[in-house]
C-alpha positions as CSV (number, residue, x, y, z in Angstrom):
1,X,0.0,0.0,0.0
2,X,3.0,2.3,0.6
3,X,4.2,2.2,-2.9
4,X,0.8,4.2,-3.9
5,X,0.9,6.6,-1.2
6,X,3.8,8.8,-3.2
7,X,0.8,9.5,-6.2
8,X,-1.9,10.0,-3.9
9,X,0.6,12.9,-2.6
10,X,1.5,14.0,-5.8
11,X,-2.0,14.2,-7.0
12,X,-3.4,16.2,-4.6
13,X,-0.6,18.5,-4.8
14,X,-1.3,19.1,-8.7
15,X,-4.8,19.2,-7.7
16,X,-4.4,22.0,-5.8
17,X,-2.2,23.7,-8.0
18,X,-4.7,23.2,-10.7
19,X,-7.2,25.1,-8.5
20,X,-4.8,27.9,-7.8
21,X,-4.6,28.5,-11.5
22,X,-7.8,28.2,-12.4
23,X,-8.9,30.8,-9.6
24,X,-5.9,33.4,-10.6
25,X,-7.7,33.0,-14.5
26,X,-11.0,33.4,-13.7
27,X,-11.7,29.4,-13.9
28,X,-11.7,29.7,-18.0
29,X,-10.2,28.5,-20.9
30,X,-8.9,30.6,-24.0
31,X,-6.9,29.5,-27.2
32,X,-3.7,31.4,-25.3
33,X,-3.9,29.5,-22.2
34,X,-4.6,26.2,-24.1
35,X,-1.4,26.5,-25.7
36,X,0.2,27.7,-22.7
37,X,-1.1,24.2,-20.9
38,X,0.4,22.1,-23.5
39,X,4.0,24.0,-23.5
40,X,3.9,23.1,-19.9
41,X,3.2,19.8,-20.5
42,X,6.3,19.7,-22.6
43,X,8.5,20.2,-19.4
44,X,6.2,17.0,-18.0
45,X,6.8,14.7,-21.1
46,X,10.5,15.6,-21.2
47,X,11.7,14.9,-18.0
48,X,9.2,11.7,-18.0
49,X,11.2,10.2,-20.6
50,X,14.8,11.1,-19.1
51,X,12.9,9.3,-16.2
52,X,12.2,6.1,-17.8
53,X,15.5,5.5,-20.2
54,X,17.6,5.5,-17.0
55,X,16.4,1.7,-16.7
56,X,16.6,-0.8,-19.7
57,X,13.3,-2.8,-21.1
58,X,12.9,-4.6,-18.4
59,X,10.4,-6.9,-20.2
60,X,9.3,-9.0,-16.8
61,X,7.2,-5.7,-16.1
62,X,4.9,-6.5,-19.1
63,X,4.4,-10.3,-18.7
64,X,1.6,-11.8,-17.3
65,X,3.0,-14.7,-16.1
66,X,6.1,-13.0,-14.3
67,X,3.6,-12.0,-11.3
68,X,0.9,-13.9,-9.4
69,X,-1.7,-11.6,-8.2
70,X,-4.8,-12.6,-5.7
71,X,-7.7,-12.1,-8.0
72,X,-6.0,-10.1,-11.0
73,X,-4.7,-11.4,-14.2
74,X,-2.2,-9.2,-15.8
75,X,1.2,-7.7,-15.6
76,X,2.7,-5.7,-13.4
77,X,2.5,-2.4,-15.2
78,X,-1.3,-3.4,-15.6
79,X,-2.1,-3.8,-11.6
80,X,0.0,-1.3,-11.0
81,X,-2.1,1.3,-13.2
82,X,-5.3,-0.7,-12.4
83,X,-4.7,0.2,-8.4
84,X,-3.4,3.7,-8.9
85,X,-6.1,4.8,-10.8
86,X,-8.5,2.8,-8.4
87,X,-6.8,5.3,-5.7
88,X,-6.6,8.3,-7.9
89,X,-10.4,7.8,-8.8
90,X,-11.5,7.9,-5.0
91,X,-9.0,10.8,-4.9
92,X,-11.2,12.9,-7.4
93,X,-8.7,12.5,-10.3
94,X,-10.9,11.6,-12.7
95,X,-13.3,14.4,-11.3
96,X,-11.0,16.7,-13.6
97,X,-12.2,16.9,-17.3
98,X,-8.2,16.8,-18.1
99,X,-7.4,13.4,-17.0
100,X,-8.5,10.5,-18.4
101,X,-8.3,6.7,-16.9
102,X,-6.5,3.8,-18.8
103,X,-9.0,1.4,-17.6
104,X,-12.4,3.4,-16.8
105,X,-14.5,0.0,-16.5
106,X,-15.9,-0.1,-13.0
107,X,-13.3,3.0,-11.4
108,X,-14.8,3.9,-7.9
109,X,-16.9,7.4,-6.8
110,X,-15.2,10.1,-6.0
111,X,-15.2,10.3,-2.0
112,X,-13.8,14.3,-1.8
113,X,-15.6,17.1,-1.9
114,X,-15.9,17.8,-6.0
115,X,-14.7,20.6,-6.9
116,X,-16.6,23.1,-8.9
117,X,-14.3,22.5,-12.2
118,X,-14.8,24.8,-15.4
119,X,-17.9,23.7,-17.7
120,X,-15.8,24.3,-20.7
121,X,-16.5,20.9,-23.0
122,X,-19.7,20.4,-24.1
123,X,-20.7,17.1,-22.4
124,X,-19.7,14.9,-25.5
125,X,-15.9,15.1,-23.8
126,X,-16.5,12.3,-21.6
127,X,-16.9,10.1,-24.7
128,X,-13.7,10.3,-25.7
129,X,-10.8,8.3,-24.7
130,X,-8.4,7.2,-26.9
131,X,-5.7,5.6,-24.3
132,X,-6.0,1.9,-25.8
133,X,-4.4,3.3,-29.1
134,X,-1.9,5.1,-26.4
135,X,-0.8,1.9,-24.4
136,X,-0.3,0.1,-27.5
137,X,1.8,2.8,-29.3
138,X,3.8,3.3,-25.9
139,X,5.1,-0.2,-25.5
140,X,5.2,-1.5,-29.7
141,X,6.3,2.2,-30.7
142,X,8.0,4.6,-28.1
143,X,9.7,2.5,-25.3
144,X,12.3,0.4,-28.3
145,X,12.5,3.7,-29.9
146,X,13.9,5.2,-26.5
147,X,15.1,2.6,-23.7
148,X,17.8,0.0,-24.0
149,X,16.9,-3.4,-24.5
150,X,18.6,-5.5,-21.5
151,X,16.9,-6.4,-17.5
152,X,18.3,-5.0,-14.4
153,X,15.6,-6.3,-11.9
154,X,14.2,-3.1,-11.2
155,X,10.6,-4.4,-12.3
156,X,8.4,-1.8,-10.1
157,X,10.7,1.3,-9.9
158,X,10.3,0.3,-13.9
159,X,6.6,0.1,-14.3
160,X,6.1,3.2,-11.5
161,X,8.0,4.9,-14.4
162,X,5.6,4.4,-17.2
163,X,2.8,5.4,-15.5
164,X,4.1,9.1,-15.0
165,X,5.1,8.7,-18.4
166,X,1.6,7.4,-19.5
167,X,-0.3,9.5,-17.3
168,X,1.8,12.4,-19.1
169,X,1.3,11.3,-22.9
170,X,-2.4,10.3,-21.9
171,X,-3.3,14.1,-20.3
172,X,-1.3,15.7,-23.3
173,X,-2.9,13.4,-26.1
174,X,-6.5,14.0,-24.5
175,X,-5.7,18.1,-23.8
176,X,-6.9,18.1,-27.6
177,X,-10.3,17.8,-26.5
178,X,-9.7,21.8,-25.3
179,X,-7.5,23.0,-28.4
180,X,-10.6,22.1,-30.5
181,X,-13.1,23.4,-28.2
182,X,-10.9,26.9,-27.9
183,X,-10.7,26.6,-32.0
184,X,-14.3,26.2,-32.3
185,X,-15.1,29.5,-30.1
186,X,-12.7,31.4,-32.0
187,X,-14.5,30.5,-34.9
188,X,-17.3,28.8,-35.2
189,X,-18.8,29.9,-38.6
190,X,-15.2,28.3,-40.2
191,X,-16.1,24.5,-37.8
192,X,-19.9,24.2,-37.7
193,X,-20.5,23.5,-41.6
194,X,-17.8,20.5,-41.5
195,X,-19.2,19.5,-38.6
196,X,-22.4,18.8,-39.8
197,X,-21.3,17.6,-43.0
198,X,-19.3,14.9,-40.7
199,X,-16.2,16.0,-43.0
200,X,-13.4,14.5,-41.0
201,X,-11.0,15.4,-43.8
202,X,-12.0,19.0,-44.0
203,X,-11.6,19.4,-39.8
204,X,-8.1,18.3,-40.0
205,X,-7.0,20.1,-43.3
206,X,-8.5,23.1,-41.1
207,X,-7.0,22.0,-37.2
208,X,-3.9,21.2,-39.0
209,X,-1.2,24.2,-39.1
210,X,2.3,22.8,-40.0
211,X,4.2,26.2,-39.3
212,X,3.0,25.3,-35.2
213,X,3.5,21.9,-35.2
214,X,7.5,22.3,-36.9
215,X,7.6,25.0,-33.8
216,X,6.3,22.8,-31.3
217,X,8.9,20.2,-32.8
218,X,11.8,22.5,-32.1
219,X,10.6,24.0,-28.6
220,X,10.7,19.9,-27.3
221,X,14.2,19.2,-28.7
222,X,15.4,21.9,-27.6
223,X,14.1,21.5,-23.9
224,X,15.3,17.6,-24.0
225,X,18.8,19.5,-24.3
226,X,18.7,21.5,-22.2
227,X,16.7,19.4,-19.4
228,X,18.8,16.4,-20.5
229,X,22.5,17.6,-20.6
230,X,25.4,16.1,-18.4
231,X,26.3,19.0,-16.4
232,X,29.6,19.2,-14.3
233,X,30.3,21.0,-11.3
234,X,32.9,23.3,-12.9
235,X,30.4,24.7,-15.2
236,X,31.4,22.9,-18.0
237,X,28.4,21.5,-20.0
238,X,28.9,18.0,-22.5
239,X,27.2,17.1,-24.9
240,X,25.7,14.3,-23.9
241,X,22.0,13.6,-23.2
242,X,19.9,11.6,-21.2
243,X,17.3,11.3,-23.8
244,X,18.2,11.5,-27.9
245,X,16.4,15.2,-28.3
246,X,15.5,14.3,-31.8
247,X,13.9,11.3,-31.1
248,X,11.8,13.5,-28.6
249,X,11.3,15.9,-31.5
250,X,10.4,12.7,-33.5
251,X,7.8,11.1,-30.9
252,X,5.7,14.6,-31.1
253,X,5.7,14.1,-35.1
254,X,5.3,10.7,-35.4
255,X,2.5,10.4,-32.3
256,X,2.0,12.6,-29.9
257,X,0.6,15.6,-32.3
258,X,-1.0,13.2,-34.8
259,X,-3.2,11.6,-32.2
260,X,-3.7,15.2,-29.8
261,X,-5.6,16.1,-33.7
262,X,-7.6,12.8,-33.9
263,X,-9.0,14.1,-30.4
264,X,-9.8,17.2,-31.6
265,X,-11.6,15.6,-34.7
266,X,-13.5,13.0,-33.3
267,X,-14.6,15.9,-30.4
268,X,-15.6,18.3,-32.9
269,X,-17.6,15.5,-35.1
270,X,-19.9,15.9,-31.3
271,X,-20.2,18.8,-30.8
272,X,-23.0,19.9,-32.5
273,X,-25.3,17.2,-30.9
């Protein structure tokens, strides 16, 4: 039980930061502080992946027949995530229109005090959660891209790894859901005749701008430099990384920014209804 007391602390301390920031900006979202979020969220992804490549593979962590667990069938990774998110859930985690639970079947009430949180999203929101396709790009796609292959034992500091990292990608994939709500405000005479025309083409020819994504491309190699350099205590600075910044550059072109507009696509084809 120890091992998920750490979240459960770390959740409420973003929750209440989340609160604090919300209150300071009048408890609304704009196109600005959209965009603002996700550059944050950057910092978050970054120093989640120098987090995880500091241990190889590690491939135990995913097999279902390396662990014997009373009355659950799965890996590690998956009771670990399955419990977390049972805590985080009672927590209010899920509360939050941002997050968004790998395995939502059957998650526990909220047992806080809910917390007033912006009506932003038009109710269709909830329907849309795309973390299946995210698990399976994470382990077939990202982790050979970016860890070594090998074992060092270190099977739960491992897993307790890739759920920051998952929880991260997840949030940031999902954080879509307000780009295209903020797009659709800013102009909805340019959305609403796709929409109804159920042109899922047409809404990504017009979500898509490819002078923003090649910027958002640079901004996050650029901070897995300078996040992940070898620094040494005379000042001098090697270059060396913890994490490969373009392959950081290349996980935001490949996934992360492809399926963040798939979000914002399949949100927009609801929200007329």
């Amino acid at each position: 039980m120890l091992r998920f007391v750490v979240p459960l602390l770390a959740l409420l301390s973003c929750t209440e930061r989340y609160r604090t920031a919300k209150a300071e900006s009048g408890n609304e979202y704009t196109l600005d502080s959209v965009r603002e979020s996700l550059a944050r969220q950057e910092d978050t992804m970054v120093f989640g992946l120098i987090d995880r490549v500091r241990f190889p593979f590690n491939s135990p962590t995913y097999h279902q027949n390396y662990s014997s667990f009373p009355e659950f069938r799965g890996s590690l990774l998956e009771f670990l995530v399955h419990n977390t998110e049972t805590i985080q859930a009672k927590a209010g985690r899920y509360i939050n229109p941002e997050e968004n639970p790998f395995f939502p079947e059957n998650l526990p009430r909220s047992v806080v005090p809910h917390y007033n949180f912006s009506q932003f999203l038009h109710p269709v929101a909830a329907l849309i959660n795309i973390n299946k396709p995210i698990w399976k790009m994470y382990f077939h796609k990202l982790l050979p891209m970016f860890v070594a292959s090998g074992d060092d034992g270190n099977y739960a500091q491992t897993a307790a790894s890739d759920l920051s990292l998952l929880q991260a990608i997840s949030r940031r994939i999902h954080y879509g859901k307000f780009v295209a709500e903020a797009k659709f405000r800013d102009s909805p005479q340019d959305y609403e005749p796709l929409i109804r025309a159920q042109d899922r083409k047409a809404l990504m020819k017009l979500l898509t701008s490819e002078s923003v994504e090649e910027m958002v491309r640079m901004r996050v190699e650029k901070k897995a430099m300078v996040f992940g350099q070898e620094v040494s205590l005379n000042g001098d600075v090697k270059r060396k990384y913890k994490v490969d910044p373009s392959l950081v550059s290349c996980l935001y072109k490949k996934w992360i920014i492809p399926l963040t507009k798939i979000v914002q696509v399949e949100y927009l084809l609801l929200r007329l209804d």
